[in-house]
C-alpha positions in Angstrom: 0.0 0.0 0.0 2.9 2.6 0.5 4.3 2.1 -2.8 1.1 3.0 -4.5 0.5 6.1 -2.2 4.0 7.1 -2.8 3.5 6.4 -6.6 0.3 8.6 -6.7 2.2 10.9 -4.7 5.4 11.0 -7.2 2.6 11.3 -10.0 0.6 14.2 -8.0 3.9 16.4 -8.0 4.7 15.8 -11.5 1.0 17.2 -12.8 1.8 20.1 -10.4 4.7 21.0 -12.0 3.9 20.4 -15.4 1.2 22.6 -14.9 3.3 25.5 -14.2 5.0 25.8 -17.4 4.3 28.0 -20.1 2.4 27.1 -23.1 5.2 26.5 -25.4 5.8 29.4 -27.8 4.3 32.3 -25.6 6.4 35.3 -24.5 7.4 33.6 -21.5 8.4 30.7 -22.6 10.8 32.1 -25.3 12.3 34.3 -22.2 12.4 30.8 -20.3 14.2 29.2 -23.1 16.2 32.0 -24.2 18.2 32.1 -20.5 18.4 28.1 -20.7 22.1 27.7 -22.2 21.9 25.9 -25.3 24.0 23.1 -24.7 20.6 22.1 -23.3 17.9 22.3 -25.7 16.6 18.9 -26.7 15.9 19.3 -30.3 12.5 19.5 -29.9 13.1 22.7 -28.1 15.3 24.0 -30.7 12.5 23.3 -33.4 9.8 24.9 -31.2 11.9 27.8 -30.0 13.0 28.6 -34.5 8.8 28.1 -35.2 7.7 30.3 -32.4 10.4 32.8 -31.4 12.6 33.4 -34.2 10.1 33.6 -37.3 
């Protein structure tokens, strides 16, 4: 029973935190993304940050 509660728990923080990113390609995640060094981008993030930031 305590490694589904912990589980849910891990699970519970995850959604939380998700939820507190910006919507890729608004101002503020440009900004975000922009101060990240880009030695680590994942390529999606490169792609996403050329679609919405740069053009």
């Amino acid at each position: 029973m305590s490694n589904v509660r912990n589980t849910a728990a891990a699970i519970a923080v995850l959604v939380l935190l998700a939820a507190c990113s910006p919507e890729v390609g608004s101002k503020e995640w440009c900004a975000d993304l922009k101060q990240k060094p880009k030695g680590e981008w994942t390529a999606n993030e490169a792609a996403d940050y050329a679609k919405h930031c740069l053009f």
